[in-house]
ROKEKE-261775 format. One record per residue: residue in one letter; x, y negated, z negated of N, C-alpha, C, O in turn. Coordinates in pm, whole numbers, padded with zeros to 5 digits, always signed. Example, Ala and Ser with C-alpha at 12.3 -4.5 7.8 and 13.67 -1.06 7.14 Angstrom:
BEGIN
A+01319+00569-00780+01230+00450-00780+01320+00330-00780+01424+00332-00846 S+01285+00225-00708+01367+00106-00714+01290-00003-00787+01341-00114-00804 
# end
This chain:
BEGIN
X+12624-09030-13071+12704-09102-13168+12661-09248-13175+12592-09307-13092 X+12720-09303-13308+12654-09455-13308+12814-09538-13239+12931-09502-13243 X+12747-09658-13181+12788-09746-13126+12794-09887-13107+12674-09911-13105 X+12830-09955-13097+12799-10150-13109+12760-10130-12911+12823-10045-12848 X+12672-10205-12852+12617-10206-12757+12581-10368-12724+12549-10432-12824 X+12582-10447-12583+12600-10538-12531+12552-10559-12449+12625-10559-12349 X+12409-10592-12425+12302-10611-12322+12323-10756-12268+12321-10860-12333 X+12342-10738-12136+12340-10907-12059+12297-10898-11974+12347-10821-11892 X+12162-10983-11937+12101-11012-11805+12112-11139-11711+12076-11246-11761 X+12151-11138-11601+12157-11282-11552+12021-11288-11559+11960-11184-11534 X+11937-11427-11598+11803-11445-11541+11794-11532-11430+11875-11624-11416 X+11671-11504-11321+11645-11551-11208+11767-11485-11089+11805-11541-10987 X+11805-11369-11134+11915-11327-11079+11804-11314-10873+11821-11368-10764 X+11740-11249-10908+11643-11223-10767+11607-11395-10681+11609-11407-10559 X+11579-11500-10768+11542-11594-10719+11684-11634-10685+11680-11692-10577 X+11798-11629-10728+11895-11658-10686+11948-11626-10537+11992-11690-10443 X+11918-11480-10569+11930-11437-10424+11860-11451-10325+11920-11462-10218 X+11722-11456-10323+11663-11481-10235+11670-11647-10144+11656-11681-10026 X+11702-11725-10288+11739-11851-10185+11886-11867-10180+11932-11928-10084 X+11954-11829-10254+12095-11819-10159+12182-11746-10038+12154-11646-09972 X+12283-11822-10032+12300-11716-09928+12418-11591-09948+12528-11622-09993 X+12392-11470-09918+12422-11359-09947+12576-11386-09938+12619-11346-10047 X+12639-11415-09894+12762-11374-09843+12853-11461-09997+12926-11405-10079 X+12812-11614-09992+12808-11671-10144+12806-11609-10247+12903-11600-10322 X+12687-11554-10267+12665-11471-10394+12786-11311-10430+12847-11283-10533 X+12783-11262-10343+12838-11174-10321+12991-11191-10363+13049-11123-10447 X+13044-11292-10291+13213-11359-10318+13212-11386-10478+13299-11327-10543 X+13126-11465-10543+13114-11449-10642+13093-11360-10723+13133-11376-10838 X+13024-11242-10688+12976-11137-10826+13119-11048-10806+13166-10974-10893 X+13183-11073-10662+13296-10990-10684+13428-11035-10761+13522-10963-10794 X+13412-11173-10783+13479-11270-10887+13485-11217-11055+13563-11200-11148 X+13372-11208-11024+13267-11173-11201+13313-11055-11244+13360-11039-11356 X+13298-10921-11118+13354-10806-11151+13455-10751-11147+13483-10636-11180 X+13541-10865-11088+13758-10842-11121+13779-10900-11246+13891-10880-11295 X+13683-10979-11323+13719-11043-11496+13717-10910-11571+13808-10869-11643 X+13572-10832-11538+13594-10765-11634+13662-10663-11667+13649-10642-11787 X+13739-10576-11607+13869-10534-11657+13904-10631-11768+13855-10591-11873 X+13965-10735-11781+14002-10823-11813+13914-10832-11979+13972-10860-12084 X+13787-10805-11968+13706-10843-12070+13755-10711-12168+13795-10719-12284 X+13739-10590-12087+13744-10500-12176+13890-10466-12279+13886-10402-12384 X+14027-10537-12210+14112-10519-12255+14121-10680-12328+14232-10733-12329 X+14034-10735-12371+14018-10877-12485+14132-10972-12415+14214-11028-12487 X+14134-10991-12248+14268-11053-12246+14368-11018-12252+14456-11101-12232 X+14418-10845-12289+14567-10867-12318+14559-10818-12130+14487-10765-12046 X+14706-10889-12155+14766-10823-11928+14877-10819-11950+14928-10836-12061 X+14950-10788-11820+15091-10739-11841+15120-10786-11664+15037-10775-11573 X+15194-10814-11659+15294-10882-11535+15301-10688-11427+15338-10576-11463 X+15258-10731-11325+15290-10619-11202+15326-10691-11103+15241-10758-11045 X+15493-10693-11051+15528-10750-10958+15517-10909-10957+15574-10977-11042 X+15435-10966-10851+15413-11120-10898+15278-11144-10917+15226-11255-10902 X+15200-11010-10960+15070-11050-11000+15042-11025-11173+15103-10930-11224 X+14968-11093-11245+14861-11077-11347+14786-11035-11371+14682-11100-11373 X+14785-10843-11419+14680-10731-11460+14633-10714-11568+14704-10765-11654 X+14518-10652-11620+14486-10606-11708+14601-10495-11751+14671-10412-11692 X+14580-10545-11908+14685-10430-11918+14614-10311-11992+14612-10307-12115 X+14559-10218-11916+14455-10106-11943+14504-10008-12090+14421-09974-12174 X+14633-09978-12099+14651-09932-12222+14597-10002-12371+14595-09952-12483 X+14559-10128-12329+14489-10185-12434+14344-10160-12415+14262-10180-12504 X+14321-10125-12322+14154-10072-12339+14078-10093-12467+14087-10007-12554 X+14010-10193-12486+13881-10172-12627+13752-10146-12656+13693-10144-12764 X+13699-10115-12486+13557-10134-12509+13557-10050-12316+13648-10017-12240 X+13414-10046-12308+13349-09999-12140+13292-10125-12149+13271-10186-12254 X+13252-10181-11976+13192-10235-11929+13126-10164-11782+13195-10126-11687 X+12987-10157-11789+12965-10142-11660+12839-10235-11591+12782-10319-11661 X+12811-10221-11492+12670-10346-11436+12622-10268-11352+12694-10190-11290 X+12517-10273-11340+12379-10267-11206+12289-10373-11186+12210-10421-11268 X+12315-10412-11045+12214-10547-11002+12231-10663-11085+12326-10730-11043 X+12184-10706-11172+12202-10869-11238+12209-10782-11404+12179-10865-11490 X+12239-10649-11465+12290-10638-11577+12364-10608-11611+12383-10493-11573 X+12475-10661-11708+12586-10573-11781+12553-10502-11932+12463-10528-12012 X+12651-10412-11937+12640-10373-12058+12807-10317-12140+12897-10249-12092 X+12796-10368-12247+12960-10366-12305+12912-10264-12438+12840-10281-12536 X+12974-10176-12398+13005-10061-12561+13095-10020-12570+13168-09985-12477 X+13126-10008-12752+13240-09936-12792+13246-09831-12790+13176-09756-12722 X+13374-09786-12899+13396-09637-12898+13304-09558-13024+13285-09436-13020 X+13247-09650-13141+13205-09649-13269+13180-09751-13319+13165-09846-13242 X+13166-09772-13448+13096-09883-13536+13183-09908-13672+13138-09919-13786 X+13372-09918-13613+13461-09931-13711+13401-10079-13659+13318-10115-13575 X+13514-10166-13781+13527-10286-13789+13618-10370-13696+13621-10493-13699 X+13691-10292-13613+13731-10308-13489+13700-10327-13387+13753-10408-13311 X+13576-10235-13352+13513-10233-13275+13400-10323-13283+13347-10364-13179 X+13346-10369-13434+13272-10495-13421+13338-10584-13351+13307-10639-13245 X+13444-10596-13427+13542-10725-13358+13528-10718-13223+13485-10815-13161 X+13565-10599-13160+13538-10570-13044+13447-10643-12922+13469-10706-12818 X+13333-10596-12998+13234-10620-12896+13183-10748-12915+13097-10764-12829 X+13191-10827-12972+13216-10994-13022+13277-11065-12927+13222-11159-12869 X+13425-11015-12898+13542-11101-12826+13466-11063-12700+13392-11143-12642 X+13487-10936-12661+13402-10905-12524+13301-10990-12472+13312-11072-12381 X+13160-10948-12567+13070-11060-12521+13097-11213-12479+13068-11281-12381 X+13162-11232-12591+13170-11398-12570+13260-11399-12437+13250-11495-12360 X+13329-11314-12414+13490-11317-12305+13409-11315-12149+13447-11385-12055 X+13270-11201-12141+13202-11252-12054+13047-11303-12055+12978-11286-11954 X+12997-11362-12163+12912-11417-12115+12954-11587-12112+12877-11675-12075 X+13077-11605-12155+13129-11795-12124+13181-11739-11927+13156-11816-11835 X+13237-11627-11906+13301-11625-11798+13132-11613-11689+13112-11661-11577 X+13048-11540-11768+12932-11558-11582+12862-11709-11656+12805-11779-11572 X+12860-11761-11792+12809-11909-11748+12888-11972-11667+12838-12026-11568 X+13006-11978-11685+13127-12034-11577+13056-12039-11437+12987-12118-11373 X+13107-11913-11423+13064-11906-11255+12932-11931-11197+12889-11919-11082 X+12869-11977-11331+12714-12016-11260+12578-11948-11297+12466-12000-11286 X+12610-11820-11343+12533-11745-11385+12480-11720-11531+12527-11619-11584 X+12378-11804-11616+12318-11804-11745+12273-11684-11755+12188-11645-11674 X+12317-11603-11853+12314-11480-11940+12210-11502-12057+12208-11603-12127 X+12111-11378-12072+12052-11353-12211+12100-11204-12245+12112-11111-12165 X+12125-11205-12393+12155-11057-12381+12134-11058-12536+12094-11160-12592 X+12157-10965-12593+12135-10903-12788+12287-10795-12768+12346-10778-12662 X+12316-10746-12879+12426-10691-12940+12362-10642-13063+12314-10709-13155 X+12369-10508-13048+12281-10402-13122+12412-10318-13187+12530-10331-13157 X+12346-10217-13294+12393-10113-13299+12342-09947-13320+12223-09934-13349 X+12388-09875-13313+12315-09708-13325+12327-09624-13207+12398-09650-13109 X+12251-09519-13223+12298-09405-13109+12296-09433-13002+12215-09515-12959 X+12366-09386-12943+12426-09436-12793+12557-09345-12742+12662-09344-12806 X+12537-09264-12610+12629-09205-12594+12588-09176-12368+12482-09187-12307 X+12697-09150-12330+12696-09139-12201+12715-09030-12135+12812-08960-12165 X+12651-09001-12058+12652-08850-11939+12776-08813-11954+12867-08892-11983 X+12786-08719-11941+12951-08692-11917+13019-08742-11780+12929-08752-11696 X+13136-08775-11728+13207-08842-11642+13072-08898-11549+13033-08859-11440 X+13013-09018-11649+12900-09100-11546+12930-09231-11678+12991-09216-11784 X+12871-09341-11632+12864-09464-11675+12703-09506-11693+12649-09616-11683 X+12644-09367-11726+12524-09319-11740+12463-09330-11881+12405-09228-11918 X+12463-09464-11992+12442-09468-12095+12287-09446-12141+12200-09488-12064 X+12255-09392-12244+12134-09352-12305+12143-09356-12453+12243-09331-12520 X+12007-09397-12504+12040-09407-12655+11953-09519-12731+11917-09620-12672 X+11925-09498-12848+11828-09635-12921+11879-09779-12885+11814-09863-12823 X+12007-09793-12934+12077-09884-12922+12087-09984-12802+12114-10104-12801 X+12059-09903-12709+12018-09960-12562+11909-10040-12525+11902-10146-12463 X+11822-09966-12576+11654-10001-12566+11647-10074-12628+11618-10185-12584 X+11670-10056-12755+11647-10198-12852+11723-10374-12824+11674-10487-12836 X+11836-10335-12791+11893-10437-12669+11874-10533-12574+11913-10647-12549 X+11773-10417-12511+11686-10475-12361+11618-10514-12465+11684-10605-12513 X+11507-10494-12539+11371-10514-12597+11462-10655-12665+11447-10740-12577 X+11509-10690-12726+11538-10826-12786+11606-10938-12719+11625-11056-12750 X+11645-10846-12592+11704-10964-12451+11579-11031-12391+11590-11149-12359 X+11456-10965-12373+11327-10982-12305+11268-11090-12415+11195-11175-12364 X+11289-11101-12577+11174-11138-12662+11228-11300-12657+11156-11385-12710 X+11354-11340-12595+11418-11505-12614+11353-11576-12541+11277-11527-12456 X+11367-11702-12557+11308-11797-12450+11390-11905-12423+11356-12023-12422 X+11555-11835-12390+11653-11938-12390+11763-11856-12295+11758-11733-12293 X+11877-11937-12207+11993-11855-12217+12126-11846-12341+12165-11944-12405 X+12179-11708-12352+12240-11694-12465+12208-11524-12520+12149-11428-12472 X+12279-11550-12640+12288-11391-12668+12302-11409-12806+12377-11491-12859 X+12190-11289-12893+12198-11286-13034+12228-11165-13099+12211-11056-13045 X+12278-11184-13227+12337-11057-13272+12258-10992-13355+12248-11028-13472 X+12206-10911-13318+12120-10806-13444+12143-10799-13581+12258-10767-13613 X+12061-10822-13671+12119-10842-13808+12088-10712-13881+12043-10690-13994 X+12134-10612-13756+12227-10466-13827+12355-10452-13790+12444-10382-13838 X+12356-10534-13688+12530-10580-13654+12599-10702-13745+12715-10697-13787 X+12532-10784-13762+12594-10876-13855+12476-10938-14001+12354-10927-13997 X+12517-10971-14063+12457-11054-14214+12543-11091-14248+12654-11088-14196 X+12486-11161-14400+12543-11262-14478+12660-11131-14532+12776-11152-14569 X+12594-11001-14522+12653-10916-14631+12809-10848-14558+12905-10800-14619 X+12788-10867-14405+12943-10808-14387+13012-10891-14310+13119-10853-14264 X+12962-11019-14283+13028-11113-14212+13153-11180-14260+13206-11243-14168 X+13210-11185-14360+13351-11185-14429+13423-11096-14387+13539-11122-14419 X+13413-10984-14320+13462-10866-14293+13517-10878-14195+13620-10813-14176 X+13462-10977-14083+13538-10988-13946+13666-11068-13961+13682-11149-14052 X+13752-11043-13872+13901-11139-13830+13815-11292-13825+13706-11339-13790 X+13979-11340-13899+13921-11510-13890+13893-11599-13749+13801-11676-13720 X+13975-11568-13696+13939-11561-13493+13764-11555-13475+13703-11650-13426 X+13707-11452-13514+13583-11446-13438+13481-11554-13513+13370-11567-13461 X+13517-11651-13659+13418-11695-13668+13428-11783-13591+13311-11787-13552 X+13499-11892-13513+13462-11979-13406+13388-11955-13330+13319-12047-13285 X+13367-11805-13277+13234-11745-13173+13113-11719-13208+13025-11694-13125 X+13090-11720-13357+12959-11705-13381+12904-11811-13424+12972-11907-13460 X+12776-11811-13428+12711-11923-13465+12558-11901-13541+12460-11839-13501 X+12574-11962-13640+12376-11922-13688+12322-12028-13619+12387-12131-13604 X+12170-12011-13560+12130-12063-13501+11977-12042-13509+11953-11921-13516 X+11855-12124-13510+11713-12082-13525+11704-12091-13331+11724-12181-13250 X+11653-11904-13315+11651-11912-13173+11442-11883-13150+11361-11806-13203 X+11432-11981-13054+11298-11943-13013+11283-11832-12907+11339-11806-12800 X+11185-11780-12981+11130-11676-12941+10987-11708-12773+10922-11810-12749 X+10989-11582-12698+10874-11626-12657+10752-11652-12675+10676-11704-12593 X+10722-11610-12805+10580-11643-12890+10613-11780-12937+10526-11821-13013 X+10687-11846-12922+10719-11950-12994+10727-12031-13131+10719-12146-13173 X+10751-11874-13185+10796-11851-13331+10950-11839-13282+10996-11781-13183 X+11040-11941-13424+11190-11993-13425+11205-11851-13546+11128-11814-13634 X+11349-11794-13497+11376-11682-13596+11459-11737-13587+11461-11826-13501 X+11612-11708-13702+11719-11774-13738+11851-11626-13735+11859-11536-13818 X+11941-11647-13612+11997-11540-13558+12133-11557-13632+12126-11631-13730 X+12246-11508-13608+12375-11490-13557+12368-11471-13446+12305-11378-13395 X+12484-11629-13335+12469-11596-13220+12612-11627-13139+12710-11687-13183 X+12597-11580-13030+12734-11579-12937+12776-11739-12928+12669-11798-12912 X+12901-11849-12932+12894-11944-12905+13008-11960-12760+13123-12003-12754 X+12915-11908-12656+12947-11870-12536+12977-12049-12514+13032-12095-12415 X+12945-12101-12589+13007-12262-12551+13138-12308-12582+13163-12424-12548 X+13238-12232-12648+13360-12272-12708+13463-12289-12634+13513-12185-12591 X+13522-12404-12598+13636-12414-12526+13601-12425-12351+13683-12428-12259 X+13477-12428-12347+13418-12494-12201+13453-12598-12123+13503-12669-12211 X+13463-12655-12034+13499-12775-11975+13420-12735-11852+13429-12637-11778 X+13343-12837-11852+13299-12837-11717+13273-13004-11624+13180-13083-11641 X+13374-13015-11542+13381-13093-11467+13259-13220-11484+13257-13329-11541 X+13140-13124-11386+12982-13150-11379+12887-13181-11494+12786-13252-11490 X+12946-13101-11614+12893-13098-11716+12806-12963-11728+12797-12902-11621 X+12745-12909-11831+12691-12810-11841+12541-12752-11740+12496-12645-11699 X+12512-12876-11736+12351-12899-11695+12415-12859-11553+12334-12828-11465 X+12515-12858-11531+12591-12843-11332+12604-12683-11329+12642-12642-11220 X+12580-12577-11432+12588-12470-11391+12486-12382-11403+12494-12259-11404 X+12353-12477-11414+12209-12376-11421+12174-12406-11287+12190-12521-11244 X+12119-12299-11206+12035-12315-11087+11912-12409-11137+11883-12431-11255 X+11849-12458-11025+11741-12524-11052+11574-12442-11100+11510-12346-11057 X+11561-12512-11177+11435-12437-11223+11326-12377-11152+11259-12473-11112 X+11270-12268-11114+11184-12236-11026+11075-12258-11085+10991-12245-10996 X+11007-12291-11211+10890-12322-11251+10892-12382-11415+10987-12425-11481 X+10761-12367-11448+10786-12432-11591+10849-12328-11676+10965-12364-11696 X+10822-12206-11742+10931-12094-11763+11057-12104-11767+11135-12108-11862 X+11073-12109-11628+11290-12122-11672+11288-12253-11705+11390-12269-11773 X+11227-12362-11696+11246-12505-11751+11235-12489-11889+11312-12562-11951 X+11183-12435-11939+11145-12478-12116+11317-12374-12105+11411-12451-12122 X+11362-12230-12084+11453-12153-12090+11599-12232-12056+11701-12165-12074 X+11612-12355-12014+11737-12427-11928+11706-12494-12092+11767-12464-12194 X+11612-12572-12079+11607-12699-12198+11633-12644-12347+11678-12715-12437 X+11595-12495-12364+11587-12490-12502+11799-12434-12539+11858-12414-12645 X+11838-12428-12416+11982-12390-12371+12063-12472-12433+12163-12452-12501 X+11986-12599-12388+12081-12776-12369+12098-12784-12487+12208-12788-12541 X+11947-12789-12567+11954-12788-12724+12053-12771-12804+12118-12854-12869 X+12067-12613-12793+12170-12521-12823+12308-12572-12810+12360-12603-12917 X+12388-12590-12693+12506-12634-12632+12495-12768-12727+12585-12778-12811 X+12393-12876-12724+12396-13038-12823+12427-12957-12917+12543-12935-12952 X+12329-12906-12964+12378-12871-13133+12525-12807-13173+12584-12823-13280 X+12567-12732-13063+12755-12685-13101+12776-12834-13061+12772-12886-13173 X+12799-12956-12957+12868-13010-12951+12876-13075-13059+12988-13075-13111 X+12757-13156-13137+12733-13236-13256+12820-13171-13376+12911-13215-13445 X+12747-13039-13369+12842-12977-13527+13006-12952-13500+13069-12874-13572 X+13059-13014-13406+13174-12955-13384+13226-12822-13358+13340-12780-13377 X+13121-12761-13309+13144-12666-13275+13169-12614-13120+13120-12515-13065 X+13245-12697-13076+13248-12649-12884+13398-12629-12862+13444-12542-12788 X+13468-12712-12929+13661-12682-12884+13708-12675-13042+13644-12696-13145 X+13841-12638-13021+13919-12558-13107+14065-12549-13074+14097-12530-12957 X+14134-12558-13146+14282-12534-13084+14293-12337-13102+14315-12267-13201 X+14266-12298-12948+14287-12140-12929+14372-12068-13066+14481-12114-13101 X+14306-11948-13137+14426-11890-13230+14472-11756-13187+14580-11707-13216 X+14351-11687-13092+14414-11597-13001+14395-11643-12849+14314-11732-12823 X+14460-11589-12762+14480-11561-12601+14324-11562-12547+14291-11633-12453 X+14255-11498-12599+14136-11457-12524+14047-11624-12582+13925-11609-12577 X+14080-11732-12619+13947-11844-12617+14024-11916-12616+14021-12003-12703 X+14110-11917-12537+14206-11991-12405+14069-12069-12370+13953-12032-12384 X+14139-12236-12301+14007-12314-12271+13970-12269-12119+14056-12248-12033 X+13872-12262-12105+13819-12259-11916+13762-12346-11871+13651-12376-11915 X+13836-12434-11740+13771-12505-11711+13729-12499-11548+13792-12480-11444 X+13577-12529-11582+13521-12540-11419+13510-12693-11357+13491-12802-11412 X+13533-12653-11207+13542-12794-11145+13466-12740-10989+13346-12714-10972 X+13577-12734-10888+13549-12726-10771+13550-12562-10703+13492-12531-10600 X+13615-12489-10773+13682-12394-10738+13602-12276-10856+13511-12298-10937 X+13669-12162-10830+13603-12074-10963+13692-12118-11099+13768-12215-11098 X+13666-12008-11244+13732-12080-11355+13881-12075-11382+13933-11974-11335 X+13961-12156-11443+14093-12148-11493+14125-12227-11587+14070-12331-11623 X+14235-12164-11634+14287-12217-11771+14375-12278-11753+14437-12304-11856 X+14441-12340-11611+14526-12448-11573+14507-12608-11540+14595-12691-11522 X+14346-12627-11537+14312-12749-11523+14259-12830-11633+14149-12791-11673 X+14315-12954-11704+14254-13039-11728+14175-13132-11680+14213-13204-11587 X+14052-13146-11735+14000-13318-11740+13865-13318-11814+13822-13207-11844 X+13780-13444-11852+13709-13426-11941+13589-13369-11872+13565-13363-11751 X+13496-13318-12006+13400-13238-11993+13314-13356-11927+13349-13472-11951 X+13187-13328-11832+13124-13412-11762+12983-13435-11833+12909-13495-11755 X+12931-13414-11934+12851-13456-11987+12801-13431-12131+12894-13376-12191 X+12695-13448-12212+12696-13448-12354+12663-13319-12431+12647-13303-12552 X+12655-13212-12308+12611-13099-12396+12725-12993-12428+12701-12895-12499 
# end
């Protein structure tokens, strides 16, 4: 069956690990992987006792990961489920820039379907995914323009246009194509400033990939495009400081991107 599909790779995920230390990393990815419940139900939760759950009857989407990838698919290719996989993405790829971890990923659509009781996905839609996550030379995530155009982009809830963004993204040939893209920058705060949540560059590669990032992040801040007064729950502001992310702390963002 066809599907909307959600490829995200941490990059330098291995160099990460190798010079950090395990026990760190680990506390964190188990951070990363109690959100997403959270991602798949767009934010909605429901009160259990004196804690704050996902509230699973809202279920909108799967999420599953292996090693440094996620992947978010729907149920189909209603207009819901666009919506869908939109809020999702953006819900975690702002939540692993948060925690530290720069995401590339594409948002495809077409056949795609899973093993039976496995999290075992297979399908065009997949491949083509990976294949346009590999072709960037930036962190960030673009939308396939069989998932979105000029021609059905009126079609989405007024909510999601704050998350998208057209954008000329370079390629690794270093030919600029001109995307629809995630604006995993909206409603950010970061203490440090943005430049405080990329690991350090291991060579020239992820350096041009950090810088062509910054770009990106200037250009939402300039066009006004980074904050918003929230119109749904789920782009609630997050702010990072000392601690992991929350939507209880103010103070200003720490630098210009």
């Amino acid at each position: 069956m066809e599907r909307y599909i959600s490829f995200l790779d941490i990059l330098g995920f291995s160099d990460i690990v190798m010079n950090g230390e395990l026990d760190k990393i680990l506390k964190k990815m188990r951070m990363i992987l109690n959100y997403v419940p959270i991602v798949e139900t767009l934010g909605k939760v429901v009160k259990q006792g004196k804690r704050i759950v996902p509230n699973r009857k809202m279920k909108k989407c799967s999420c599953f990961s292996f090693s440094d990838t996620f992947v978010i698919s729907t149920e189909d290719t209603s207009i819901e489920s666009l919506n869908t996989i939109i809020i999702a993405t953006f819900q975690l790829t702002r939540g692993l820039f948060a925690f530290g971890y720069p995401v590339r990923g594409a948002i495809t659509k077409g056949e795609a379907d899973y093993i039976e009781n496995t999290n075992h996905l297979i399908g065009k839609a997949i491949i083509k995914a990976a294949k346009l996550e590999k072709e960037q030379n930036w962190f960030g995530v673009i939308i396939d323009s069989d998932v979105i155009s000029k021609d059905n982009i009126n079609m989405l809830s007024d909510s999601i246009a704050n998350v998208i963004s057209e954008y000329d993204i370079i390629l690794k040939n270093k030919i600029k194509r001109r995307y629809y893209v995630i604006n995993w920058r909206l409603n950010l705060w970061v203490k440090d400033g943005i430049k405080s949540l990329f690991p350090k560059p291991f060579d020239d590669k992820s350096k041009s990939k950090f810088n062509n990032t910054l770009k990106f992040s200037k250009h939402i801040r300039d066009t006004k495009q980074a904050y918003n007064d929230p119109i749904e729950d789920w782009q609630h502001m997050f702010y990072v400081a000392d601690g992991p992310p929350t939507k209880k702390i103010a103070f200003e963002h720490g630098d210009e991107y």
